[in-house]
Structure formats: C-alpha cells, structure tokens
N, C-alpha and C positions, 0 to 999 in steps of 0.2 A: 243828713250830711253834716250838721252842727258838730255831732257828738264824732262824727272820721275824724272833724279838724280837729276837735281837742283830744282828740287820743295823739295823730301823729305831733302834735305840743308836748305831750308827756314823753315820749316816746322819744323823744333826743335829746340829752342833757343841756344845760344852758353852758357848761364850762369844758372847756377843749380836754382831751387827755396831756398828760405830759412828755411833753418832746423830748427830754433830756438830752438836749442839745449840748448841756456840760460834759455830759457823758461822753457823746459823741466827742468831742473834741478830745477829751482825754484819752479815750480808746484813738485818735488819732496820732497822737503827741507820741503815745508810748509804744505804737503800731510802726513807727521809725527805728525801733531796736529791734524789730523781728526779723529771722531769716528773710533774703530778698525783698525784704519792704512789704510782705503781702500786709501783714496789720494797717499799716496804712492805705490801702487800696481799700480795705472794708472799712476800714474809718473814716472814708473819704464818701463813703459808699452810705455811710450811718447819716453822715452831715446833711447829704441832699435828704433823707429820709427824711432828721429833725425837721427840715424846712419846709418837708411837707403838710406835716399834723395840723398847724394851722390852718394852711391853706385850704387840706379839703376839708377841715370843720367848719373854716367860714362858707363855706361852698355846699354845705349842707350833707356832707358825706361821713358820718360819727361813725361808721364802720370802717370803712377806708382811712380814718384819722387814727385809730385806736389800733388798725393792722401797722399802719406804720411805725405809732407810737414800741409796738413791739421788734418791729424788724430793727429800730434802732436800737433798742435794751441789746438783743441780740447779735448783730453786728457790731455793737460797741465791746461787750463781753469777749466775743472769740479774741476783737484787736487788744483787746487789754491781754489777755489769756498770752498770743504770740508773741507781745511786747514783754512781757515776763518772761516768755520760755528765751527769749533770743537774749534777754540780759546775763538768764541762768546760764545757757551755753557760753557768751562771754566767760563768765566768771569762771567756767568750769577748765577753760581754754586757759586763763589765764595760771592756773594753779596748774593745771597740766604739762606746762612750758617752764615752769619756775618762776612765776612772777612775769614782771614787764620787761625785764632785762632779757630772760630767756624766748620772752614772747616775739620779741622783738631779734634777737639770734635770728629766729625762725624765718623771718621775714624776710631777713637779709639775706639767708641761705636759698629762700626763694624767688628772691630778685636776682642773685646771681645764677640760677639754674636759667633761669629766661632769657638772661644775657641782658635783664635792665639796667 
C-alpha cells in the first residue's frame, strides 16, 4: 500500500496550471466591440473558468484544473478573435460611408425613417 501512496504523490504536480485570468479579461474588454456583445458573454464565460483552476487544484482535481485551464485559452481566443472582427467591420463601415461625417449622414437618415 506504501508504494499506491507514493505513486498517487508523483502523479499530481505540486504547482497549479495557468489560469490566464489576463487573458480572460482581455478577451473580455475587447469582446465589448464584437457584433451583439456575444465576445463578451464568452469572456465572461473564460473568467468564471480562470476562477476555477485554482480551486479544483486545491481540491485535488489536476484534470478538471488543466481542462479548464484550456477552456479558458479557448474562450478567451474566440472573444479576442470577435473583438477584432466587430472593430474590422466598424472600420470597414466607417470608410464605406465616407468617413464619420458620412457615417453619421446615415444615421440621421435613419432616425428620420423611424420618425425619432
């Protein structure tokens, strides 16, 4: 029985994986210029995740630490990715109109269609 216990001692690292809880938050910040807001729903989504790694490594779960450790790489990525594409379409929008003056044209022509 000596030698199970020092195997399951080898058998799970002494130091947590990395939460990238920076990450997370980044992919949230920039998850605010995506179409609809969704990047920010997965970066919101990344954040409870960082807060997890800890917890179930202290908890003795290095599997379940290291899956979330992923799910948040991952969900931080897609929101970063969204965050980019809805800047691009910004940008794409804004030259498409002639600038902010034209952009803005637009705007007005569609507040008056509504009757605002």
């Amino acid at each position: 029985m000596e030698n199970q216990e020092q195997f399951s001692a080898f058998d799970t690292p002494s130091t947590p994986p990395e939460n990238n809880m920076t990450l997370a938050i980044v992919g949230t910040v920039l998850g605010l210029c995506s179409p609809c807001c969704i990047g920010l729903i997965t970066g919101i989504i990344a954040i409870v995740f960082a807060t997890q790694v800890n917890t179930k490594f202290n908890a003795g779960d290095y599997a379940g630490a290291v899956s979330s450790a992923k799910n948040v790489k991952t969900l931080s990525y897609i929101s970063i990715g969204l965050g980019v594409l809805g800047i691009i379409i910004t940008i794409v929008q804004l030259i498409a109109y002639g600038g902010v003056g034209g952009y803005m044209e637009m705007i007005e022509a569609y507040q008056r269609e509504m009757g605002l």
